[in-house]
C-alpha positions in Angstrom: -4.8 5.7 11.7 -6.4 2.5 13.1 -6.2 4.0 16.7 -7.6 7.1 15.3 -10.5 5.8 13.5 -11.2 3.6 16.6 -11.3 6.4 19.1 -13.1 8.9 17.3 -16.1 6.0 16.4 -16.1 5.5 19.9 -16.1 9.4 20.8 -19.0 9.9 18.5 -21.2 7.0 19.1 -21.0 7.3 22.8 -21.8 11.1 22.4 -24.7 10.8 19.9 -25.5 7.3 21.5 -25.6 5.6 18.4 -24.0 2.2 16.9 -22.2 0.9 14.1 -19.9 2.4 11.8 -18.6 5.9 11.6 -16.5 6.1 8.5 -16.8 4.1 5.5 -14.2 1.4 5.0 -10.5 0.9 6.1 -7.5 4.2 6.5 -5.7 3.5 3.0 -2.3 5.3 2.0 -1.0 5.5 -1.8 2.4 6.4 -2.5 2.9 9.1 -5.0 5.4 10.1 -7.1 5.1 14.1 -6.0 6.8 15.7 -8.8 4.3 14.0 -11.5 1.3 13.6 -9.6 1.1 16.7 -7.1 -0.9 18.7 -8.8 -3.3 16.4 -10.3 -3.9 15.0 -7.2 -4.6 18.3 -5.3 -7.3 18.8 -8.1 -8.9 16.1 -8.2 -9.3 15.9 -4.3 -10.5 19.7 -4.2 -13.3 18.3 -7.0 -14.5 16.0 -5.3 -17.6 17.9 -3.4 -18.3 19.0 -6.7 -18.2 15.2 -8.6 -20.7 13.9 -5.4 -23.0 16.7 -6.3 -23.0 18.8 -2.9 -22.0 21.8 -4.5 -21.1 23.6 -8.1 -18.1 25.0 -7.4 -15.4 23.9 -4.8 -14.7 27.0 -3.7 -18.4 26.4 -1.7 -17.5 23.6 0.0 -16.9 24.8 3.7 -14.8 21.4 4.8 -12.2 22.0 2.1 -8.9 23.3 1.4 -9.4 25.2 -1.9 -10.0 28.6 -0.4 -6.6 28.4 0.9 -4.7 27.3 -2.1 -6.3 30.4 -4.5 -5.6 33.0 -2.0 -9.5 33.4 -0.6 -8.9 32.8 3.2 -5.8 32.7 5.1 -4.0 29.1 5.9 -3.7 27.7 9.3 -0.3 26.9 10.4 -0.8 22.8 9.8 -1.4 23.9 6.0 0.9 24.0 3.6 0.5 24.8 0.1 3.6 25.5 -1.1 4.5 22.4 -2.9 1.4 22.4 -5.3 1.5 26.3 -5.9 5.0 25.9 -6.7 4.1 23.7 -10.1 2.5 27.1 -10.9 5.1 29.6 -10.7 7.0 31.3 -7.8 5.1 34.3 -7.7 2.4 33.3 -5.0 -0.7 35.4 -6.5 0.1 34.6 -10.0 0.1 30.3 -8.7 -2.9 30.8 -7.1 -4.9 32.2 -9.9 -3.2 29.7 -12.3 -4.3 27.0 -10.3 -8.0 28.4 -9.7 -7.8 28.1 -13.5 -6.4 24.5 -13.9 -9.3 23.3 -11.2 -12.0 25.2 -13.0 -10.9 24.0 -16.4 -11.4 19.9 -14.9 -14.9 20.4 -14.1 -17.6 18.1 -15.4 -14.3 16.2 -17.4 -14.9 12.3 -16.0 -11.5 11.4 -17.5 -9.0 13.4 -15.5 -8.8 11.0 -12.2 -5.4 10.2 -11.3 -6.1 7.5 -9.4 -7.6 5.5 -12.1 -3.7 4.6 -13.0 -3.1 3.4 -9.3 -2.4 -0.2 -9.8 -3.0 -3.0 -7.3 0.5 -2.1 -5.7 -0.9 1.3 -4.6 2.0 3.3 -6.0 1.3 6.1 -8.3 4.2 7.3 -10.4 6.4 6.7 -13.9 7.7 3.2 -14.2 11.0 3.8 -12.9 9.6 5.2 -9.7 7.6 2.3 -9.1 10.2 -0.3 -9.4 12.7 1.5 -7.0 9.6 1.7 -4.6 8.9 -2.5 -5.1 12.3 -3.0 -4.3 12.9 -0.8 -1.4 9.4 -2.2 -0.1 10.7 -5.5 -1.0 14.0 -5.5 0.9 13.7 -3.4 3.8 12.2 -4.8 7.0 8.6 -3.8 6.4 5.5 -5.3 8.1 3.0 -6.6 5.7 0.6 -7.1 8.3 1.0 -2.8 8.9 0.5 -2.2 5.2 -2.0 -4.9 3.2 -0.3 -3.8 -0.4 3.1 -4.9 0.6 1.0 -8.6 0.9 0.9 -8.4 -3.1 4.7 -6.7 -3.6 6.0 -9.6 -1.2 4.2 -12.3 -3.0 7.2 -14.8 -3.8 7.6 -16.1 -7.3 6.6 -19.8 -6.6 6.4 -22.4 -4.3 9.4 -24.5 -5.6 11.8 -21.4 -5.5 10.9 -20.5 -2.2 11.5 -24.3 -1.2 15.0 -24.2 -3.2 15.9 -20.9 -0.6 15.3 -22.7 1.9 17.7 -25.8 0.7 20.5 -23.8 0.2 20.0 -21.9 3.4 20.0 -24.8 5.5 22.2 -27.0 2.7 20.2 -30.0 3.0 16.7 -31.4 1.9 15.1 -33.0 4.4 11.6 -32.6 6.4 12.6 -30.4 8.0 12.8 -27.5 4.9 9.8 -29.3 3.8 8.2 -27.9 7.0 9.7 -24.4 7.0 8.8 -23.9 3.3 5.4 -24.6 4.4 5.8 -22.2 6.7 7.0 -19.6 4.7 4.4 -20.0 2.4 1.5 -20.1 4.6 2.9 -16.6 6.6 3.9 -14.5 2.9 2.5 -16.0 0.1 -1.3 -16.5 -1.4 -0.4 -20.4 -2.2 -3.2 -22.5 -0.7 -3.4 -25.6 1.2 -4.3 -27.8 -2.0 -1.4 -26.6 -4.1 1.5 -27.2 -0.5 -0.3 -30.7 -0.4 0.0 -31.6 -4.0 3.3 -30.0 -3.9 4.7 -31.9 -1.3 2.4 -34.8 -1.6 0.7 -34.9 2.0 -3.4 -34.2 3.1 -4.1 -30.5 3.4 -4.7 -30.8 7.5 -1.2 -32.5 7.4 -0.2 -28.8 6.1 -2.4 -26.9 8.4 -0.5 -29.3 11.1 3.4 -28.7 10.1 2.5 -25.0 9.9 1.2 -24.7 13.3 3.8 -26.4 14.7 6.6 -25.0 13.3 5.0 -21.5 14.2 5.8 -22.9 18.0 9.0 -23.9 17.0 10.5 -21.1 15.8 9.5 -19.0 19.0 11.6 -21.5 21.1 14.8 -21.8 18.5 16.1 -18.4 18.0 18.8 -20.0 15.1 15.7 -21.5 13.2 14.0 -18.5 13.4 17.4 -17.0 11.7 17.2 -19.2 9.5 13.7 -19.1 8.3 14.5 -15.2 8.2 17.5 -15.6 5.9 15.4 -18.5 3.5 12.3 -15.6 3.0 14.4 -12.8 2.4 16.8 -15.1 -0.3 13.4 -16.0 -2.0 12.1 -12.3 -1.5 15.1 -10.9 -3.5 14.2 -13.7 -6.5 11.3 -11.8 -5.9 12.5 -8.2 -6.6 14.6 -9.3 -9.5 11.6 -10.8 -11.4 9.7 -7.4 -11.1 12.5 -5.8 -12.5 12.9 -7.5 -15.6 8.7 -7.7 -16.0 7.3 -4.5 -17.7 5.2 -2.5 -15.4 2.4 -0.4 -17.1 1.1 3.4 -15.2 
């Protein structure tokens, strides 16, 4: 999506020799929880010419799917509307026209917007489906630098549990744990410079320091590097299991 919103800025500002920004803000992806949140999600996205004012009723709005979905213009083979219509019976004409009536009846109502229970996590679905989604985000090898949100879900529970991984990992406490908890924290975590210097009881460039330098470590010492891997994910698990037992509104 990054390579796509690049490209196309590009495309049209070269074309149209203008500067600057194409479209607003960054590509950003919520998880949903289909069975619960299908429908209402199709709704409100098919409203939303009509919420901005550019027309009175969706079905006006050239640039949208709606005409599709209630039967009004034929779909194009990338369009699939089969999963909402199917909340609305399997009789194709019937789920069309109940739908055309569960969009109308939404208009002008300010307090039907799914995504008002999106939390910070940006996973929309019951409780249950959030935590096995934390968890699976949690423990599988995912790139937080890929997908911001998993920054908040891999947030690890504090600094001295992360430094305790890291002890029994390594099964010593030395400086050199000192330095890979540092580490650990400065690459996953939101702890700051002030709380790893109180913590450890060193000057905040001291930190900066260790952290830079074991960064260049670890790409030369590929059984540190294991065990820095095996010390995050330890603490990462601690992680999971205290999002489990904390209660999780939606």
């Amino acid at each position: 999506m990054h390579f796509i919103n690049a490209s196309y800025t590009i495309f049209i500002n070269t074309k149209y020799s203008r500067t600057g920004h194409l479209l607003q803000g960054r590509f950003k992806a919520i998880l949903i929880q289909a069975d619960s949140y299908a429908r209402e999600l199709s709704r409100y996205i098919h409203l939303n010419p009509v919420r901005a004012a550019i027309v009175r009723d969706p079905m006006d709005y050239r640039w949208s799917s709606y005409r599709e979905f209630i039967g009004r213009r034929a779909s194009p083979p990338w369009l699939s509307t089969v999963l909402v219509l199917s909340f609305f019976g399997n009789e194709q004409g019937k789920a069309q026209s109940r739908y055309a009536a569960y969009v109308a009846e939404a208009i002008g109502r300010a307090d039907l917007n799914p995504m008002s229970k999106v939390g910070a996590c940006s996973i929309l679905g019951s409780e249950e489906f959030i935590k096995v989604a934390k968890n699976m985000i949690c423990i599988n090898n995912v790139d937080k630098r890929e997908v911001p949100a998993i920054r908040g879900l891999k947030e690890m529970a504090d600094l001295a549990a992360i430094q305790e991984a890291v002890e029994q990992v390594m099964k010593t406490k030395n400086k050199l744990t000192r330095n890979m908890t540092i580490l650990i924290c400065r690459k996953n975590t939101q702890i700051t410079l002030g709380e790893l210097s109180a913590h450890f009881r060193i000057s905040k460039s001291a930190v900066s320091k260790i952290s830079g330098q074991m960064g260049l470590l670890l790409e030369a010492d590929d059984v540190l590097k294991k065990a820095m891997s095996d010390a995050s994910d330890r603490a990462i698990k601690r992680k999971v299991e205290s999002v489990d037992a904390t209660p999780i509104r939606s």
